[in-house]
Short mmCIF file of the C-alpha atoms (twelve columns), coordinates in Angstrom:
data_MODEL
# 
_entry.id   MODEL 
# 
loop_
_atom_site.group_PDB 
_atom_site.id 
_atom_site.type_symbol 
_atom_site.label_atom_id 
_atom_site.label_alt_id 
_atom_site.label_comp_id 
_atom_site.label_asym_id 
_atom_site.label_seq_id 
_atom_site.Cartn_x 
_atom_site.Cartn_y 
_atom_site.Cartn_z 
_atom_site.pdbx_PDB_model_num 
ATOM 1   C CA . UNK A 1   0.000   0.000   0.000   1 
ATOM 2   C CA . UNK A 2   2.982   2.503   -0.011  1 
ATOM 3   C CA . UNK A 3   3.413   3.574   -3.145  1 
ATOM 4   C CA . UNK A 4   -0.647  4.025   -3.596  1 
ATOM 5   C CA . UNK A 5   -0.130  7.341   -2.700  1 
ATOM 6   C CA . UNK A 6   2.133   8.131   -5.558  1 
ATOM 7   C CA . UNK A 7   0.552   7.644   -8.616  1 
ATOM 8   C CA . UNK A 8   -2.609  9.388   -9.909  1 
ATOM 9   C CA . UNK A 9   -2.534  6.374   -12.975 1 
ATOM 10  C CA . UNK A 10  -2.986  2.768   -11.413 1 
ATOM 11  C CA . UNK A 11  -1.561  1.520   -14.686 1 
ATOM 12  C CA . UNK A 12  1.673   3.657   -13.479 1 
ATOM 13  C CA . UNK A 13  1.108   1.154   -10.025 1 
ATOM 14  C CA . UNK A 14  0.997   -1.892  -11.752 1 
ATOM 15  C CA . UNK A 15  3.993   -1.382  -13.798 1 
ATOM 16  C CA . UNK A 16  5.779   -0.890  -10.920 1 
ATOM 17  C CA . UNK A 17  5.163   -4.024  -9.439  1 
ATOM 18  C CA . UNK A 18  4.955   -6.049  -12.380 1 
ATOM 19  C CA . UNK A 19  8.610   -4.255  -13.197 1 
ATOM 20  C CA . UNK A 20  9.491   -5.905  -9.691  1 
ATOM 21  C CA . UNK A 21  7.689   -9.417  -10.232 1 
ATOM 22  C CA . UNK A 22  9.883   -9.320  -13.599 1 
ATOM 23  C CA . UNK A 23  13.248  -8.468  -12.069 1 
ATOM 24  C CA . UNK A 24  12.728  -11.540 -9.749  1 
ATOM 25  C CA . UNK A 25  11.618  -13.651 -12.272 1 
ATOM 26  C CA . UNK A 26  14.673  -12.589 -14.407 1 
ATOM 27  C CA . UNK A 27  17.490  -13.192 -11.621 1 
ATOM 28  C CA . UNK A 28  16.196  -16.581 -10.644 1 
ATOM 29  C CA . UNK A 29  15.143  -18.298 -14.060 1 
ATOM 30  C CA . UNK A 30  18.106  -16.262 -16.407 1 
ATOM 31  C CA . UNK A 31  15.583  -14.321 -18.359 1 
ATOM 32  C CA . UNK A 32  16.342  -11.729 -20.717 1 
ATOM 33  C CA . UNK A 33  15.304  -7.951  -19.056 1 
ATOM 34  C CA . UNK A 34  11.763  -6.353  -19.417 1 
ATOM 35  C CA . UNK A 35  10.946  -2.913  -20.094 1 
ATOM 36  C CA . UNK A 36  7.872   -1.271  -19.147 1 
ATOM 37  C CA . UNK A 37  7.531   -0.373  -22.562 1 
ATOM 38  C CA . UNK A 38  7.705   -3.777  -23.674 1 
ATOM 39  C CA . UNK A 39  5.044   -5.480  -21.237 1 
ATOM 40  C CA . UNK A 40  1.935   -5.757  -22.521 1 
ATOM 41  C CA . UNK A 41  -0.790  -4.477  -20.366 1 
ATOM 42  C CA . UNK A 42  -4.721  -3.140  -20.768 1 
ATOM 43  C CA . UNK A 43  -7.172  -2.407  -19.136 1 
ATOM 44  C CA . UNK A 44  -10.630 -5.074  -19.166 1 
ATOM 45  C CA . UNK A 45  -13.705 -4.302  -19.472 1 
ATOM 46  C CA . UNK A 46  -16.169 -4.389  -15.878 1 
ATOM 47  C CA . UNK A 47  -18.937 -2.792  -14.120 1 
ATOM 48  C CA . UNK A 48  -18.068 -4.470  -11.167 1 
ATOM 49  C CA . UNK A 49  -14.492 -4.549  -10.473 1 
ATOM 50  C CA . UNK A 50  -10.728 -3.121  -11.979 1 
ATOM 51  C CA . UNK A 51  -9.084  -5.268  -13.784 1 
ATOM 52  C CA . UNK A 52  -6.094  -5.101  -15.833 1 
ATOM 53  C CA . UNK A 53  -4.656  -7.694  -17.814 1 
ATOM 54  C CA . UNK A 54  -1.520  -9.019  -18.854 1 
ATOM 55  C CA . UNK A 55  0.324   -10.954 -21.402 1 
ATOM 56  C CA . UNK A 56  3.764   -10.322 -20.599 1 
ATOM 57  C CA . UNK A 57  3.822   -14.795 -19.912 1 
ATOM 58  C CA . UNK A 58  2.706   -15.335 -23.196 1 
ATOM 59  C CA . UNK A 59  5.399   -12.781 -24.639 1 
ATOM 60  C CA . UNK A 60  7.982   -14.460 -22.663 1 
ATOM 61  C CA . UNK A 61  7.302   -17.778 -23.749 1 
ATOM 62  C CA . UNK A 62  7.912   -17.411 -27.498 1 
ATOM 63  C CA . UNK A 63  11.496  -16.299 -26.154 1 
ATOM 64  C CA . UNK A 64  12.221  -18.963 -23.643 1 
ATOM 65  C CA . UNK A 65  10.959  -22.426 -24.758 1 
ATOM 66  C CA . UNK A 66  8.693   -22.747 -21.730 1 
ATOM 67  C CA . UNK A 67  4.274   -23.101 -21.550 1 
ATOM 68  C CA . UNK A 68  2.954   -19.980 -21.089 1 
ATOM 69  C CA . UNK A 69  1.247   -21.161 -17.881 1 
ATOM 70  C CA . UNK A 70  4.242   -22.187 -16.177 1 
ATOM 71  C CA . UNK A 71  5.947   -18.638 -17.318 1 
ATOM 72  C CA . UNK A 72  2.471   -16.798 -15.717 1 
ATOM 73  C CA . UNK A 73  2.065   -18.803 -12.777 1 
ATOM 74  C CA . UNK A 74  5.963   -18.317 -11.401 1 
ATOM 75  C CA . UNK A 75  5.257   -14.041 -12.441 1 
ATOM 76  C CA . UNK A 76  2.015   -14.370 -10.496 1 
ATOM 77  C CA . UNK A 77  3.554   -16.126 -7.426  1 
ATOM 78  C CA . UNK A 78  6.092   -13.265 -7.370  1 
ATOM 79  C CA . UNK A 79  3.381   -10.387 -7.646  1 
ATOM 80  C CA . UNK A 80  1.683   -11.617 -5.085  1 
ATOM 81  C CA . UNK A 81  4.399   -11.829 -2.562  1 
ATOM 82  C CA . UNK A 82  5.169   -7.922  -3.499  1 
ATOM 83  C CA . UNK A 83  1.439   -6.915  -3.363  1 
ATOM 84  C CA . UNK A 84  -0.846  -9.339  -1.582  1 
ATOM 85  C CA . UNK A 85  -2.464  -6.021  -0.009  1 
ATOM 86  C CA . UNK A 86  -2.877  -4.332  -2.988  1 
ATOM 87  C CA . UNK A 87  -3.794  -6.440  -6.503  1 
ATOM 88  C CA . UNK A 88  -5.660  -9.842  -6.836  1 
ATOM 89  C CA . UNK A 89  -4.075  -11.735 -9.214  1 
ATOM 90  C CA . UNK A 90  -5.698  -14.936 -11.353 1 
ATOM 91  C CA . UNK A 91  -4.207  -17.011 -14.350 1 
ATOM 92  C CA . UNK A 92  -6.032  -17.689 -17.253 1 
ATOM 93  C CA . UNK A 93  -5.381  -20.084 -19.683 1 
ATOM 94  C CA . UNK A 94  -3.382  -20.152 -22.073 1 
ATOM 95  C CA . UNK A 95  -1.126  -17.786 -19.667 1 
ATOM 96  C CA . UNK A 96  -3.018  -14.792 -18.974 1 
ATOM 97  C CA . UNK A 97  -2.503  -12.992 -16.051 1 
ATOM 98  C CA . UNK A 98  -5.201  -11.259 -14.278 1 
ATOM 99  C CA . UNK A 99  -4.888  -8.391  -12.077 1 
ATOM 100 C CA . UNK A 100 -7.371  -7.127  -9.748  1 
ATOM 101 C CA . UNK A 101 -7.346  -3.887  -7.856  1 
ATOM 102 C CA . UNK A 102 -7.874  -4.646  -3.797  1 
ATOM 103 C CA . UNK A 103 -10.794 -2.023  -2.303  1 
ATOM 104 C CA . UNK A 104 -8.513  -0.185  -0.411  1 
ATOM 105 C CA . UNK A 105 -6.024  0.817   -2.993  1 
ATOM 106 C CA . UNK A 106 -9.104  2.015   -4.876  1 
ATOM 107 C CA . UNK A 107 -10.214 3.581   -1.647  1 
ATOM 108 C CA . UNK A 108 -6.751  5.615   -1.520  1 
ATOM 109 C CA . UNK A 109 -6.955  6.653   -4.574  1 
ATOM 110 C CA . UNK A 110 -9.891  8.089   -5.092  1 
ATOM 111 C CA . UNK A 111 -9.020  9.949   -2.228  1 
ATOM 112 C CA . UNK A 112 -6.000  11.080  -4.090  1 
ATOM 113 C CA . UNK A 113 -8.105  12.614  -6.506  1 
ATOM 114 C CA . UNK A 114 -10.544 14.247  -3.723  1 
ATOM 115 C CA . UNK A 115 -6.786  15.384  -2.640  1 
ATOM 116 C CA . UNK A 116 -5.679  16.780  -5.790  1 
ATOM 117 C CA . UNK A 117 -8.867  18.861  -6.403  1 
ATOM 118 C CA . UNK A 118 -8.475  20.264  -3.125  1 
ATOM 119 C CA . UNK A 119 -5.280  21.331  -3.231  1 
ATOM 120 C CA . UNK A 120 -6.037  23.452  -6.230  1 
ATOM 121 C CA . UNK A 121 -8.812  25.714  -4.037  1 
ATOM 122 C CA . UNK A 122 -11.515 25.012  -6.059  1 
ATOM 123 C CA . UNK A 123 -13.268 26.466  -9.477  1 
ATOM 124 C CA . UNK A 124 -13.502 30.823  -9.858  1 
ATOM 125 C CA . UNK A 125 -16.613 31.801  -11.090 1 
ATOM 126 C CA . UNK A 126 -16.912 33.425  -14.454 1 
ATOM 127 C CA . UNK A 127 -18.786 34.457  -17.153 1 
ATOM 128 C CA . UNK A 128 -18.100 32.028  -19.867 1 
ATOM 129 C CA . UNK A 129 -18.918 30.492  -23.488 1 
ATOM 130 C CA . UNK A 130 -19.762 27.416  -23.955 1 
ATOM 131 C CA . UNK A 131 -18.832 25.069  -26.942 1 
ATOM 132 C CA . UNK A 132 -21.725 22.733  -28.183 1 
ATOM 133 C CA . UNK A 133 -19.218 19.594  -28.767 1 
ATOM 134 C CA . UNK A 134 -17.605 20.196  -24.894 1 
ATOM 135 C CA . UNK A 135 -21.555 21.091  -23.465 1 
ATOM 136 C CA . UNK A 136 -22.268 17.561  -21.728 1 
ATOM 137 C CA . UNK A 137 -18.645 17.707  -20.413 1 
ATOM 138 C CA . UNK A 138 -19.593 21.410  -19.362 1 
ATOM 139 C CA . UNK A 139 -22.844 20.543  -17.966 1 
ATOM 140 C CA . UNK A 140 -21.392 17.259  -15.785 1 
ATOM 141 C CA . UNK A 141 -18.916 19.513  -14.211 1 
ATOM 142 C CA . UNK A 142 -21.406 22.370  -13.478 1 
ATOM 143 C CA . UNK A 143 -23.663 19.678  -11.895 1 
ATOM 144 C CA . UNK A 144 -20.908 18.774  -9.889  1 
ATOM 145 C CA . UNK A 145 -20.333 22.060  -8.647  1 
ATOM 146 C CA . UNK A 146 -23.916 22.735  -7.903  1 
ATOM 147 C CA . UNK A 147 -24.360 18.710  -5.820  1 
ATOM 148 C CA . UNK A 148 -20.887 20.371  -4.102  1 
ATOM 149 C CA . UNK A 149 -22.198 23.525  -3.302  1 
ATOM 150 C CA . UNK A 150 -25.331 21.669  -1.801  1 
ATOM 151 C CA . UNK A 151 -23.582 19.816  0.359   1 
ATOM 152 C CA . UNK A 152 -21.338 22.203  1.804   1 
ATOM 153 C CA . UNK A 153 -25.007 24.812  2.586   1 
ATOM 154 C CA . UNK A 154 -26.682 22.137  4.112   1 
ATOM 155 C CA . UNK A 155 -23.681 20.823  6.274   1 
ATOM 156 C CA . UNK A 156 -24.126 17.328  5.849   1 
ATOM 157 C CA . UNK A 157 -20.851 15.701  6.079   1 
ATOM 158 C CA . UNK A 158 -17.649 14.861  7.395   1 
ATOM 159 C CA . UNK A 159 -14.214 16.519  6.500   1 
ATOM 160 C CA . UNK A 160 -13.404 15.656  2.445   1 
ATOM 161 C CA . UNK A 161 -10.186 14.669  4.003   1 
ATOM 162 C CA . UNK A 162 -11.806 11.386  5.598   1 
ATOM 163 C CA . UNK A 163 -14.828 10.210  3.495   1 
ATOM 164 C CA . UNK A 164 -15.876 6.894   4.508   1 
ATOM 165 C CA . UNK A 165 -14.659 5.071   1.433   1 
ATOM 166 C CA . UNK A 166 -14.930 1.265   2.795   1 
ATOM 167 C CA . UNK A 167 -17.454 -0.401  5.274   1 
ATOM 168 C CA . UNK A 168 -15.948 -2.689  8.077   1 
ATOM 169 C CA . UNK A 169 -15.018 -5.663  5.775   1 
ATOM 170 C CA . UNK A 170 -12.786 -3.092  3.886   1 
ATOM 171 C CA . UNK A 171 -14.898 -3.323  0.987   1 
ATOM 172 C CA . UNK A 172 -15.881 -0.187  -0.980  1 
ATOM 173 C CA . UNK A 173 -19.274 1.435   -0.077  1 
ATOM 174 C CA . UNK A 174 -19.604 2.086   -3.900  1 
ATOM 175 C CA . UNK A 175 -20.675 -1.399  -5.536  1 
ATOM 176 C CA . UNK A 176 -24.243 0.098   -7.390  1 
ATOM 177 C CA . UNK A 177 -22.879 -0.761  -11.279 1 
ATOM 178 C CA . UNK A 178 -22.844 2.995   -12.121 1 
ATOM 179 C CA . UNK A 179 -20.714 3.978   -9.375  1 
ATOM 180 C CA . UNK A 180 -18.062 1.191   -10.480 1 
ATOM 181 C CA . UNK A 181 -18.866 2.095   -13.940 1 
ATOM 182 C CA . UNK A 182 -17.628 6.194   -12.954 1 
ATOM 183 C CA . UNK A 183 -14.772 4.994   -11.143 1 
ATOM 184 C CA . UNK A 184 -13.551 2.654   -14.295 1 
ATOM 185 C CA . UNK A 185 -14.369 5.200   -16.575 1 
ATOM 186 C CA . UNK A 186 -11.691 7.948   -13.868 1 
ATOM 187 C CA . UNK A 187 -9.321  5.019   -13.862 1 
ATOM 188 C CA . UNK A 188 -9.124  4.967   -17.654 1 
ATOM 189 C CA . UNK A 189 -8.887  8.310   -18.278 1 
ATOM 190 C CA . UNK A 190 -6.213  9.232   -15.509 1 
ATOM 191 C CA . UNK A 191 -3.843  6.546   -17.481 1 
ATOM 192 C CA . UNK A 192 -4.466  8.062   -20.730 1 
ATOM 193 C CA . UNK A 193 -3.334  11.159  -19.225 1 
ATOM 194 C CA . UNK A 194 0.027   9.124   -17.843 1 
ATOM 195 C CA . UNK A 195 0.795   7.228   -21.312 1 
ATOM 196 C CA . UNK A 196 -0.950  8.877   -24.198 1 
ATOM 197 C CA . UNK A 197 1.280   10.021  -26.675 1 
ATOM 198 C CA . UNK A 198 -1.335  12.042  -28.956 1 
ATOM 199 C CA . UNK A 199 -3.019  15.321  -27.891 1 
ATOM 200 C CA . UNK A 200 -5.742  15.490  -30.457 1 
ATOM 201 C CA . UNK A 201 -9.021  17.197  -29.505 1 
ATOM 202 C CA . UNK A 202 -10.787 14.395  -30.124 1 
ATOM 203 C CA . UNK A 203 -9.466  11.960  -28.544 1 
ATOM 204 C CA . UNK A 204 -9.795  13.982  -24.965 1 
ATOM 205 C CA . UNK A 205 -13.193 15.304  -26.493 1 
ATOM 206 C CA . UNK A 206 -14.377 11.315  -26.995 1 
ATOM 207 C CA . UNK A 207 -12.668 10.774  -23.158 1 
ATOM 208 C CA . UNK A 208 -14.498 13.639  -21.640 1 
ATOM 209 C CA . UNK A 209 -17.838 12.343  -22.768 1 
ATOM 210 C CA . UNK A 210 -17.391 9.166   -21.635 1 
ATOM 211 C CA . UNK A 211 -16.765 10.652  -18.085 1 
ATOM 212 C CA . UNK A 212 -19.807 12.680  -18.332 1 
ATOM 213 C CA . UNK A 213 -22.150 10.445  -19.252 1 
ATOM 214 C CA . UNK A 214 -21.068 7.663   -16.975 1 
ATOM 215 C CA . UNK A 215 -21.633 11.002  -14.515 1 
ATOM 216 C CA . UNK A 216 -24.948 11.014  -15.488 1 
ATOM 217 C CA . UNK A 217 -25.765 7.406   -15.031 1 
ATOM 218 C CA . UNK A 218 -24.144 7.687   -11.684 1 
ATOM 219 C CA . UNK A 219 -26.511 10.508  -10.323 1 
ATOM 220 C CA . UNK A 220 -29.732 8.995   -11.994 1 
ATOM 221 C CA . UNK A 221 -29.183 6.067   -9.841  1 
ATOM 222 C CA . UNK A 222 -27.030 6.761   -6.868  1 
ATOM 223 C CA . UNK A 223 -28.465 9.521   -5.011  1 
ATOM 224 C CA . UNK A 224 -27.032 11.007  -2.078  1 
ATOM 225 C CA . UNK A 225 -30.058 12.741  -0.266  1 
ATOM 226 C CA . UNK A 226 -34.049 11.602  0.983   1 
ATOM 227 C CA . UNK A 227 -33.597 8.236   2.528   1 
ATOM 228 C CA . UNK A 228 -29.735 7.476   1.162   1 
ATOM 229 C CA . UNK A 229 -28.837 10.780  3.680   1 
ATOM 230 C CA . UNK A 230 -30.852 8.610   6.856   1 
ATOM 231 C CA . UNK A 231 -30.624 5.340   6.832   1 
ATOM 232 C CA . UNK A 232 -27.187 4.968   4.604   1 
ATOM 233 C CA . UNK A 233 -24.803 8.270   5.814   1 
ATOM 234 C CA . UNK A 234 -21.599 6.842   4.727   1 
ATOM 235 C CA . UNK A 235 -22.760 6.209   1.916   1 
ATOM 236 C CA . UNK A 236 -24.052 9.206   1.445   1 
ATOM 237 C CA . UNK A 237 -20.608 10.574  1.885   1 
ATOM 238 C CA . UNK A 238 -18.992 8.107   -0.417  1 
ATOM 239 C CA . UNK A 239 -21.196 9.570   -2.862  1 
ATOM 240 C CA . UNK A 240 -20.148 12.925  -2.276  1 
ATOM 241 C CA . UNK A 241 -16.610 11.566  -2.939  1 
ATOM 242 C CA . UNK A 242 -16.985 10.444  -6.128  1 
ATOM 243 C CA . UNK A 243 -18.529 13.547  -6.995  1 
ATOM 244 C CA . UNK A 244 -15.441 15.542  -5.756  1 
ATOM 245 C CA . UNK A 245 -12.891 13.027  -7.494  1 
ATOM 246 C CA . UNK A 246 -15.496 13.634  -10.832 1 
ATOM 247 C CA . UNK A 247 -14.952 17.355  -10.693 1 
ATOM 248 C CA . UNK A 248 -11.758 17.295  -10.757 1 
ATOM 249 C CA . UNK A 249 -11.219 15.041  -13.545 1 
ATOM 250 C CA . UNK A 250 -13.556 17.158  -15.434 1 
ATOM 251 C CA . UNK A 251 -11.968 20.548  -14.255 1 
ATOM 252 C CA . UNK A 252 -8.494  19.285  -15.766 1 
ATOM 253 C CA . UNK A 253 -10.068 17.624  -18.825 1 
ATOM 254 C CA . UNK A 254 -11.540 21.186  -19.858 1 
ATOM 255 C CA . UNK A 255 -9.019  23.768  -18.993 1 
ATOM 256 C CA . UNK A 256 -5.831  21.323  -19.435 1 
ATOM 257 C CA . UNK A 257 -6.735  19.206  -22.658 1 
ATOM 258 C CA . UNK A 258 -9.742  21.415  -24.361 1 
ATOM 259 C CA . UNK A 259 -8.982  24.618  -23.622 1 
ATOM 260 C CA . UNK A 260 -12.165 25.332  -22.463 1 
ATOM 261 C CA . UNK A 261 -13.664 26.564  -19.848 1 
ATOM 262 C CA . UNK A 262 -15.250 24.841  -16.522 1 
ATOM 263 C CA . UNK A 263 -18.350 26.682  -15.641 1 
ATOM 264 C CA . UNK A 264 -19.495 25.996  -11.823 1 
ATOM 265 C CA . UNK A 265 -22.851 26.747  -13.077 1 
ATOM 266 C CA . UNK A 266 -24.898 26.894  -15.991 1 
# 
């Protein structure tokens, strides 16, 4: 769980342990050396968990005369020894290797982002002009701002600096599809900020969209007031979290990448 706090991309995490898991691998069986460049490594597709997978074994084995399998299985035993807090790791034929982000590494850094957005004081009001291609990336962050500013009038929660990320079996508080579906969609977009190599409008146009509207899902289903704010609190206040990680994402997307604007209100 150290280096959690580091890195703002959990690709950028798993590299660094699966740059470790290699080195070991490498000293004890004579391999040739990895670089992070050269390990294969995306991102799969799920609504209920983040996963990233691998196939650095099956790369390996065209190299060293050995099954795939046996290749992934003596990587995986090695990543788990240097992470058992912080990935879940499964083999899948014919030498896959899964890797599956523990709840409270997801729980730190989300509150990374909440962290970052903080430390930046917040969005200035202005006057501004919006761009009909950037609007539903304008509008999401807007919303945000307006849920934020709600929150903060009525008083309803706890310090930003300790939201109630995971209940007592250290699980996150967020497992409604369309919060998993935000945080997956933050995830991706926070390592194409780390590793993309283009800068084209489009590409962070296509990216903001896909935050916003996974944004939108989010708040049509996973409310934070009426009976959420009684019976559920922390919840509530998880909530509230992913809106402030949201914002920020959004806030950096449009002034950063699209030159735009991010209007607190609309």
């Amino acid at each position: 769980m150290l280096q959690v706090s580091k890195y703002t991309s959990i690709k950028q995490l798993i590299y660094y342990y699966l740059l470790a898991a290699l080195s070991i691998y490498a000293n004890t069986q004579g391999s040739v050396c990895i670089e992070k460049e050269k390990i294969p490594l995306s991102k799969g597709r799920n609504d209920k968990r983040v996963l990233y997978i691998t196939g650095i074994a099956l790369r390996l084995s065209k190299y060293e005369n050995l099954p795939a399998m046996e290749i992934a299985e003596v990587i995986a035993s090695h990543l788990s020894i240097e992470s058992d807090d912080v990935f879940r790791i499964q083999i899948i034929s014919p030498g896959w290797i899964h890797v599956e982000l523990a709840h409270p590494v997801l729980a730190a850094w989300l509150q990374r982002l909440v962290s970052l957005g903080r430390e930046e004081g917040g969005t200035k009001k202005e006057n501004v002009s919006l761009s009909c291609s950037l609007f539903p990336v304008q509008y999401a962050h807007a919303r945000c701002c307006s849920l934020m500013r709600l929150v903060q009038q009525e008083e309803l929660f706890i310090s930003a600096d300790v939201i109630p990320w995971l209940n007592r079996e250290q699980k996150l508080r967020l497992n409604h599809p369309a919060e998993f579906r935000l945080i997956n969609e933050l995830v991706q977009i926070m390592d194409e900020l780390e590793y993309s190599s283009a800068d084209a409008l489009v590409k962070w146009e296509k990216a903001g969209l896909a935050v916003s509207q996974a944004f939108e899902n989010f708040w049509c289903n996973c409310r934070i007031w009426s009976e959420v704010k009684t019976t559920s609190p922390e919840l509530a206040q998880a909530r509230y979290g992913l809106i402030l990680a949201t914002q920020w994402v959004l806030k950096f997307l449009l002034e950063e990448k699209l030159g735009a604007f991010a209007p607190v209100e609309l």
